[in-house]
SENUKE-304889 format. One line per 3 residues: number of its first residue (from 1); their letters; for each residue x, y, z of N, C-alpha, C, O. Coordinates in pm, 1 decimal. Example, Ala and Ser with C-alpha at 12.3 -4.5 7.8 and 13.67 -1.06 7.14 Angstrom:
SENUKE-304889
1	as	1319.0,-569.0,780.0,1230.0,-450.0,780.0,1320.0,-330.0,780.0,1423.6,-331.9,846.5; 1285.0,-225.0,708.0,1367.0,-106.0,714.0,1290.0,3.0,787.0,1340.9,113.8,803.9
end
This chain:
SENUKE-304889
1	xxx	6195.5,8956.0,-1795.0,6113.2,9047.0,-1717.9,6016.1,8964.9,-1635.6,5981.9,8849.7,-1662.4; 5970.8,9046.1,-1519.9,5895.4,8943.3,-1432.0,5763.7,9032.5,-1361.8,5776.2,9128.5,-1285.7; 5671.8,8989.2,-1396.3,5555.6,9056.5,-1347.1,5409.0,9001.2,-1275.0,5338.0,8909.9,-1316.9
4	xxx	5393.6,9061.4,-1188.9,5231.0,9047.0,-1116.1,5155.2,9185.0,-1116.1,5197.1,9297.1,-1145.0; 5035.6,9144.3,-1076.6,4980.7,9261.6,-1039.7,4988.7,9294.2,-872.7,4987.4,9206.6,-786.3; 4997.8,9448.6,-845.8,4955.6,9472.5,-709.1,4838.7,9575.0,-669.3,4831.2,9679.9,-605.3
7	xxx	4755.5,9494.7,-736.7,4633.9,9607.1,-697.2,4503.0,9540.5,-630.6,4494.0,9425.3,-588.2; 4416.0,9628.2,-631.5,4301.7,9510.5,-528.6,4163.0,9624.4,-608.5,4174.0,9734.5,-662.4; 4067.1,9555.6,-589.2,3946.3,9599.2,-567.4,3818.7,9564.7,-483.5,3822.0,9460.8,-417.5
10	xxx	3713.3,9638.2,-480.6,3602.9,9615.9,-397.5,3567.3,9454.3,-397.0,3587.2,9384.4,-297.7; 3520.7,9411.9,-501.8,3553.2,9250.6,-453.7,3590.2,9149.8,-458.9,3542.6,9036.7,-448.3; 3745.8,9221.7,-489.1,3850.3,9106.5,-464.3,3905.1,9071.1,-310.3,3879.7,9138.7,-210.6
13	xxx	3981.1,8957.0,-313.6,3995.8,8916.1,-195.3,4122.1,8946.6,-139.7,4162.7,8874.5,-48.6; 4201.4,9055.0,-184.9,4324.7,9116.1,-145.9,4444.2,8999.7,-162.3,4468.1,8957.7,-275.6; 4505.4,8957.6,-67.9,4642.1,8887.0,-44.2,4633.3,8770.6,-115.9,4733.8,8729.8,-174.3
16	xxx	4512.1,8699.7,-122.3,4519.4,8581.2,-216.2,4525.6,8592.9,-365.7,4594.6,8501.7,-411.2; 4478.8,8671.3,-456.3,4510.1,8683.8,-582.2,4652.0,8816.7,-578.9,4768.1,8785.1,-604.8; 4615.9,8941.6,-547.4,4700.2,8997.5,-589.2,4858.4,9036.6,-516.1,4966.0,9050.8,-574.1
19	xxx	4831.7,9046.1,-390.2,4986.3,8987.6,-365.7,5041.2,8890.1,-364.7,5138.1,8877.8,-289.7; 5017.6,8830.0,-411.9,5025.5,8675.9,-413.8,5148.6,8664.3,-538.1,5258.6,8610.5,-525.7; 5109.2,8712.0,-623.7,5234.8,8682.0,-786.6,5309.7,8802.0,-733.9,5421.2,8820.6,-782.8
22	xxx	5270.3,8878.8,-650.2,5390.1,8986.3,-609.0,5465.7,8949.0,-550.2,5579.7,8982.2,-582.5; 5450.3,8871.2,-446.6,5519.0,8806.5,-319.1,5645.0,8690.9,-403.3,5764.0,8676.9,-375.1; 5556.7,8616.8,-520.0,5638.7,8549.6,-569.3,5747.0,8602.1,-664.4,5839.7,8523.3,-682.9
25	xxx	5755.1,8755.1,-747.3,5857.2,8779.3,-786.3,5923.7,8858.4,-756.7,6014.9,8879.7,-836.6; 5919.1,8951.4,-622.6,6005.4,8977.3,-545.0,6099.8,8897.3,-464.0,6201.7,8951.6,-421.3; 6073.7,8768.0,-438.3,6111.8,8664.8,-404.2,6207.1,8627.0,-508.5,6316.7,8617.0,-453.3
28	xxx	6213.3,8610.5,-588.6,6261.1,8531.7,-718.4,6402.6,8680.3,-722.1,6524.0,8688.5,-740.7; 6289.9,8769.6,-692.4,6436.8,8883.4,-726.4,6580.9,8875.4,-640.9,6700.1,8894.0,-665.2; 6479.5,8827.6,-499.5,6587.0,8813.3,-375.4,6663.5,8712.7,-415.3,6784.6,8731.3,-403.4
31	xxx	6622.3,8594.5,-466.5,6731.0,8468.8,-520.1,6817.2,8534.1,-563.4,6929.4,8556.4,-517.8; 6745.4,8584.5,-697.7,6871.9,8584.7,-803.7,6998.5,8692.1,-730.2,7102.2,8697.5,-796.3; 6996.2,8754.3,-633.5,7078.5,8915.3,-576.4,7162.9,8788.3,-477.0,7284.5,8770.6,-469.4
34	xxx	7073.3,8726.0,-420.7,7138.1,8673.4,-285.5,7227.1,8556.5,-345.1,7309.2,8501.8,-271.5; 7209.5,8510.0,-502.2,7296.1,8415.1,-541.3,7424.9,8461.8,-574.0,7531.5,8400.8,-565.0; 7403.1,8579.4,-613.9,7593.4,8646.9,-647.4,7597.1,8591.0,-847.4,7672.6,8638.1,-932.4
37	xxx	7527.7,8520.3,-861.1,7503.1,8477.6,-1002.4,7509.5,8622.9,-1085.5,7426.8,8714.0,-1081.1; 7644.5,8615.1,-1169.4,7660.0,8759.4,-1310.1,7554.8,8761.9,-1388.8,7606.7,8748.9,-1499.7; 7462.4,8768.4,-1402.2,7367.7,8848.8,-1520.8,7385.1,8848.1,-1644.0,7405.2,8966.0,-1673.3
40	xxx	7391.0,8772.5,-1755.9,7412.3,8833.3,-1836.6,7290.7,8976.2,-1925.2,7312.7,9056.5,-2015.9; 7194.2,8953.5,-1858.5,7102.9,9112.1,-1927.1,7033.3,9125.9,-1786.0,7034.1,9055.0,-1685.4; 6981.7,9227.7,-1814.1,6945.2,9243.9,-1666.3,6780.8,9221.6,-1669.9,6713.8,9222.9,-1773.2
43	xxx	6727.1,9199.7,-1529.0,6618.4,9113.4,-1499.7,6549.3,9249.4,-1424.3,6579.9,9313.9,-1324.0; 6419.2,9261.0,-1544.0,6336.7,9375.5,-1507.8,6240.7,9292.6,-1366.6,6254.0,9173.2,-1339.8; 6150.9,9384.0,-1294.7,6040.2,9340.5,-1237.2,5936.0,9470.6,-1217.1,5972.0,9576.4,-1165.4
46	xxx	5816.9,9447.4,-1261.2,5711.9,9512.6,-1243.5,5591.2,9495.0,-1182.9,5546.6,9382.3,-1204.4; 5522.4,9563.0,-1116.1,5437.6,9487.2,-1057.8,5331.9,9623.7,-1064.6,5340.7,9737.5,-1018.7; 5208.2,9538.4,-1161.4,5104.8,9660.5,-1233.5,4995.4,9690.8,-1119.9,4950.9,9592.2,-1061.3
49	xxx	4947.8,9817.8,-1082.9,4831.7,9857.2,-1075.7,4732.2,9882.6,-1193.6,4752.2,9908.0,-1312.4; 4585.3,9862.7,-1099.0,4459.1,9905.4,-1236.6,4482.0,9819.3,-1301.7,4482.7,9861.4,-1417.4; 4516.3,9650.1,-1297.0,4464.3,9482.4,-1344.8,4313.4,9480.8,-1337.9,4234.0,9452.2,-1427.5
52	xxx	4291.9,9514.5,-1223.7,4191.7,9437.6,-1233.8,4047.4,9552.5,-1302.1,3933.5,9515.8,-1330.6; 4089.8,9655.2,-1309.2,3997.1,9759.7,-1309.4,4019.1,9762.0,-1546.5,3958.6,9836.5,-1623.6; 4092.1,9685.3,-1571.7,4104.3,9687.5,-1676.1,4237.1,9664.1,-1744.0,4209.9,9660.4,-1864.0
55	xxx	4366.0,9646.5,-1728.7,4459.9,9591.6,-1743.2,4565.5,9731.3,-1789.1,4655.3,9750.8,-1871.1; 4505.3,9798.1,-1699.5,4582.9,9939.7,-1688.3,4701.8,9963.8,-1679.4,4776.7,9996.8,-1771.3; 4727.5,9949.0,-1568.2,4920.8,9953.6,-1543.0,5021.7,9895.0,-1669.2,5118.7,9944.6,-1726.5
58	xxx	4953.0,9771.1,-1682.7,5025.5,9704.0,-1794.9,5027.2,9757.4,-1919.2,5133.3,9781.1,-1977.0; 4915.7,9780.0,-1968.9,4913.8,9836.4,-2112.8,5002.3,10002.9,-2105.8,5052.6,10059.6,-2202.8; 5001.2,10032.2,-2021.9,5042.8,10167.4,-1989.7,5209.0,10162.0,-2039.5,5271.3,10251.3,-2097.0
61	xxx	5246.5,10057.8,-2006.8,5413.6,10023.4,-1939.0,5427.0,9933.9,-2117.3,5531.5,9936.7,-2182.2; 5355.4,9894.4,-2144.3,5378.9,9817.5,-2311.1,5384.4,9950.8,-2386.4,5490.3,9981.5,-2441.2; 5288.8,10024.2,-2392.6,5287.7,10126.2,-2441.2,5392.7,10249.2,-2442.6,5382.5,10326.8,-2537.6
64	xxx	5480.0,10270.8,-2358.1,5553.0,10330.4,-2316.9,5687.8,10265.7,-2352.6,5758.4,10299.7,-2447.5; 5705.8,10199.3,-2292.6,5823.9,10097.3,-2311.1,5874.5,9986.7,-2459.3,5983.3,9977.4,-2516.2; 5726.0,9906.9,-2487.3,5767.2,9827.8,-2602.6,5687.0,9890.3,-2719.3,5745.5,9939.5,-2815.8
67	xxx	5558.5,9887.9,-2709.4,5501.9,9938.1,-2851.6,5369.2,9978.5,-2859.9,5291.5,9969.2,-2764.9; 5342.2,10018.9,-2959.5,5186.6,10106.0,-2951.1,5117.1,10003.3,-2979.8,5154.8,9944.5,-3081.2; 5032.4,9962.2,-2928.8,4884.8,9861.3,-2950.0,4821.3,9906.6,-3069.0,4783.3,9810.7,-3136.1
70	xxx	4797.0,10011.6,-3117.5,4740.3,10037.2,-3198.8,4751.1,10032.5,-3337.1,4663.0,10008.5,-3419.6; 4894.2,10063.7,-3357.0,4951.3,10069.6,-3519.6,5070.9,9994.0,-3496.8,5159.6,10005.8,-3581.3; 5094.8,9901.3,-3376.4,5205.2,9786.7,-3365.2,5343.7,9861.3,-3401.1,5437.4,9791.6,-3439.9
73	xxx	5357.4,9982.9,-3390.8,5502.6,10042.3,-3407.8,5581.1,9989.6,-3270.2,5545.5,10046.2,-3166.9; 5691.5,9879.6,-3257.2,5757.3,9860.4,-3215.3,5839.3,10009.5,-3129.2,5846.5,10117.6,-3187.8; 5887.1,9992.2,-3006.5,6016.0,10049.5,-2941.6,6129.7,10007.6,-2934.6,6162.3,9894.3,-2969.9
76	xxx	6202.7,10089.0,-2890.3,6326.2,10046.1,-2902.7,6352.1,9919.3,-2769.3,6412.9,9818.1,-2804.2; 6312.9,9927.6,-2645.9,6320.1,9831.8,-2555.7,6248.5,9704.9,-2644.7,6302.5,9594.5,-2651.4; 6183.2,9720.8,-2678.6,6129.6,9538.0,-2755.5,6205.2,9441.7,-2788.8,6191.6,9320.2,-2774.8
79	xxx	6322.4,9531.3,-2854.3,6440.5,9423.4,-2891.8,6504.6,9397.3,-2788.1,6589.7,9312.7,-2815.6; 6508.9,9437.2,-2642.6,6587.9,9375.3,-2549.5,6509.0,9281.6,-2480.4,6566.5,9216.7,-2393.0; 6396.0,9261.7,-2499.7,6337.2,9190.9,-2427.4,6352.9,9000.1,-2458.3,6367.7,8964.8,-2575.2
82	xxx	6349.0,8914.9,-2370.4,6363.6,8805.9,-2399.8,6220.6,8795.2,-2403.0,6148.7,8812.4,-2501.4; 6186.0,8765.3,-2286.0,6086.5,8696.6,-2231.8,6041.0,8734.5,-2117.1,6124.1,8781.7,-2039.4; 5811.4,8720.1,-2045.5,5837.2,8778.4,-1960.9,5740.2,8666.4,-1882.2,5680.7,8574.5,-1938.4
85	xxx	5738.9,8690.5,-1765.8,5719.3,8551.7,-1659.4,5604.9,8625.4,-1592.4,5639.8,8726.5,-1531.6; 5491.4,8599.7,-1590.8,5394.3,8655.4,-1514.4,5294.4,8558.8,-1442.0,5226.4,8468.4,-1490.6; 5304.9,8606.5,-1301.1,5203.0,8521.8,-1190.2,5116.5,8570.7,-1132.0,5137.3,8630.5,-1026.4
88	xxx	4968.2,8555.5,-1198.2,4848.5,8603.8,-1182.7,4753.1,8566.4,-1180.0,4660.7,8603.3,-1252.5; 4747.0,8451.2,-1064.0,4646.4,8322.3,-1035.7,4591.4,8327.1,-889.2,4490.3,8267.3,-852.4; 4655.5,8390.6,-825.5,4625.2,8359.6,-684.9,4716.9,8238.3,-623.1,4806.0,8201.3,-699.5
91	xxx	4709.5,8171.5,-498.8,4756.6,8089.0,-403.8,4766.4,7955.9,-522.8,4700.2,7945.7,-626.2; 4850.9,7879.5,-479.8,4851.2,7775.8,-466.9,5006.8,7735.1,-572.8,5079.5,7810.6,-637.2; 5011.3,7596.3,-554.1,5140.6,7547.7,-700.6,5106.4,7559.3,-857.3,5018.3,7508.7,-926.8
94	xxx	5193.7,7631.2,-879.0,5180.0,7647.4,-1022.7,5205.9,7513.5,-1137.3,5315.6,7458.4,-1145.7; 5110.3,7481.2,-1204.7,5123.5,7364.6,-1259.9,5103.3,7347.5,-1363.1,5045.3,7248.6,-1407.8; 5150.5,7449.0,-1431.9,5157.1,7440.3,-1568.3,5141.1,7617.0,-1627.6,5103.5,7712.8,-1560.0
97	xxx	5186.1,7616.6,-1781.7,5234.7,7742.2,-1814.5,5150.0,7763.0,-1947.7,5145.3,7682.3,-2040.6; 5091.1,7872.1,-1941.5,5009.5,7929.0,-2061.1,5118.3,7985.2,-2210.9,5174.8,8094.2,-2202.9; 5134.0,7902.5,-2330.1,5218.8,7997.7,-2386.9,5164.9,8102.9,-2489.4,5228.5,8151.0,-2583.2
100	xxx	5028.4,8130.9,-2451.8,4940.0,8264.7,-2499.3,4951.6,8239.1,-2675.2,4981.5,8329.9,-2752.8; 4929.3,8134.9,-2706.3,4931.3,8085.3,-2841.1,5078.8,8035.9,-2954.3,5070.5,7989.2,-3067.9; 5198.2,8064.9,-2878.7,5301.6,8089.8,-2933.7,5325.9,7959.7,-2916.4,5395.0,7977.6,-2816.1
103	xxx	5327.4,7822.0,-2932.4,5383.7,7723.8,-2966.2,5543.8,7702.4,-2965.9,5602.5,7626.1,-2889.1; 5603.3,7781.4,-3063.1,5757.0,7753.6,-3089.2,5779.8,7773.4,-2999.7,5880.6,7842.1,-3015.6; 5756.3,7764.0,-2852.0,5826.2,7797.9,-2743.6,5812.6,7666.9,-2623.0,5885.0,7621.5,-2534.3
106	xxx	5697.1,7642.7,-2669.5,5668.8,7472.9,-2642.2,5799.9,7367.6,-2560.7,5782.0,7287.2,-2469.1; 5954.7,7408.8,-2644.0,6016.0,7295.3,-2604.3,6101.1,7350.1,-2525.8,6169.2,7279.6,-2451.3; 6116.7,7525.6,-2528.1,6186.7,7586.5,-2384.7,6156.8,7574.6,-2279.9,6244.0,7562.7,-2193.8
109	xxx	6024.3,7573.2,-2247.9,5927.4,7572.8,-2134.3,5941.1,7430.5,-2092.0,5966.9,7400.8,-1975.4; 5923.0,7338.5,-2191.0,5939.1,7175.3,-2163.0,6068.9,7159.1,-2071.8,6048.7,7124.9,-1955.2; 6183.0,7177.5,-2107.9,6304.4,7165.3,-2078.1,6328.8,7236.7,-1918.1,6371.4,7185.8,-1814.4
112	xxx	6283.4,7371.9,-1947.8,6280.5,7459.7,-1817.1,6210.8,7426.7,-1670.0,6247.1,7458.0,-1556.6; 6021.8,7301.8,-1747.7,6010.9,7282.9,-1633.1,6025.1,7159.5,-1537.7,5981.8,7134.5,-1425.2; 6112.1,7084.8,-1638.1,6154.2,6954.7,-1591.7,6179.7,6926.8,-1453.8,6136.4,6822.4,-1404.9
115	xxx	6263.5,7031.5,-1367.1,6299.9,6977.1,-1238.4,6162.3,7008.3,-1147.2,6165.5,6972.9,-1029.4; 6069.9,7058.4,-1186.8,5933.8,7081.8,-1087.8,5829.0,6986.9,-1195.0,5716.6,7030.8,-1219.0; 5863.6,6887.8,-1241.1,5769.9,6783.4,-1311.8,5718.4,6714.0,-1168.5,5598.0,6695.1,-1150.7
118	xxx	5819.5,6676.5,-1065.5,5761.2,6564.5,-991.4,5666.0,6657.2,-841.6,5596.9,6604.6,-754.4; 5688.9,6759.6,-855.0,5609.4,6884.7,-791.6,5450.8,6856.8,-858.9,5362.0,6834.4,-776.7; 5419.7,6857.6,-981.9,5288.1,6839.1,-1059.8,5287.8,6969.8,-1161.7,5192.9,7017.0,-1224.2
121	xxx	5400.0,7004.1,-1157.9,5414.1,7108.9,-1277.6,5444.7,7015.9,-1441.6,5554.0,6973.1,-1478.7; 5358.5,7008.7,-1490.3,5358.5,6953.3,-1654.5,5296.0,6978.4,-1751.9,5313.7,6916.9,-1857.1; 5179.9,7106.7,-1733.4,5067.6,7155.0,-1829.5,5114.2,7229.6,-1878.7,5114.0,7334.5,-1814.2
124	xxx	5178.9,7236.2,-2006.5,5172.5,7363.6,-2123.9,5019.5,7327.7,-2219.8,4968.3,7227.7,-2270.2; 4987.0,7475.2,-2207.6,4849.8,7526.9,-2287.4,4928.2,7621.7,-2396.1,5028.0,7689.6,-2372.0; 4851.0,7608.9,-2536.8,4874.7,7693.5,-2639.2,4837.0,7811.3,-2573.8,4905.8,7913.4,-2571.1
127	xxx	4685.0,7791.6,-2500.5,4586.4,7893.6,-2516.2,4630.8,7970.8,-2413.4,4719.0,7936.4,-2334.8; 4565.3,8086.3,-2411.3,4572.8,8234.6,-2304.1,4521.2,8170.2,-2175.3,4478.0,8055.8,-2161.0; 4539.3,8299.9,-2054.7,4504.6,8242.2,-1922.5,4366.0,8271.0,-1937.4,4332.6,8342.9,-1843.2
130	xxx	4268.3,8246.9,-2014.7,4124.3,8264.1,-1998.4,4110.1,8158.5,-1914.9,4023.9,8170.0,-1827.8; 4179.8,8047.8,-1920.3,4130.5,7800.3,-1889.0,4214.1,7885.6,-1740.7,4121.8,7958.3,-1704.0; 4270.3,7898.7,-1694.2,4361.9,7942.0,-1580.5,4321.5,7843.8,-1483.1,4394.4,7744.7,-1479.1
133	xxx	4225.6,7846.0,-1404.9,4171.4,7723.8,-1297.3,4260.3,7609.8,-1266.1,4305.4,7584.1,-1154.4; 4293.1,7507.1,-1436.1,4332.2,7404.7,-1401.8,4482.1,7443.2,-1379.2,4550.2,7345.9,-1411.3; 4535.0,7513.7,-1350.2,4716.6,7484.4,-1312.5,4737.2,7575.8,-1203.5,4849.2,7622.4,-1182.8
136	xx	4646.3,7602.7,-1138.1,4609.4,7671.0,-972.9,4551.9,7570.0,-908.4,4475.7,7498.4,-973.3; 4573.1,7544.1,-779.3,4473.1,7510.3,-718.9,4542.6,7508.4,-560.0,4473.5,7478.0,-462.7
end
């Protein structure tokens, strides 16, 4: 699954943060269509309103789709889910990947971002995008 936000507020700066991870996975969508490449599961994309006003859209769409926040009752979509790719930094090269505390995932991401190493992509963080700054710029 692949997600940004597309929303804006009073003082945000519009095209630089939030269309910005939009632009990039609609893009990514056009690859994968324009490659003719078979699928083996299919490749969601969402792109949330009400981010920034509180992380609205999203929780809305977890809630609905994978599971209740509240009493962690799983959905049935949860189990299809692999993994989900989200770009929500604003402008610039992405240089490294937050794995929101999950570690065991450490050596997928390693492997995955090998061919954009000499780009300046090489920062895996345990931690959440709170540090975000350093792998934008």
């Amino acid at each position: 699954m692949l997600g940004a936000h597309f929303d804006s507020w009073a003082s945000g700066t519009g095209a630089t943060d939030n269309a910005a991870g939009s632009a990039v996975m609609m893009e990514a969508m056009r690859i994968l269509k324009a490659s003719n490449v078979k699928m083996r599961r299919t490749v969601r994309l969402a792109l949330w309103t009400g981010e920034e006003e509180g992380l609205f859209g999203s929780r809305a769409y977890v809630m609905q789709h994978f599971a209740d926040r509240n009493s962690l009752a799983l959905k049935p979509d949860h189990a299809k889910l692999s993994a989900y790719f989200n770009v929500d930094n604003g402008t610039g090269k992405i240089r490294g990947i937050y794995l929101q505390g999950n570690e065991d995932v450490r050596p997928i991401f390693e492997k995955w971002m090998e061919p954009f190493n000499s780009d300046g992509m090489v920062t895996l963080s345990v931690r959440g995008r709170a540090a975000r700054s350093r792998f934008f710029r």
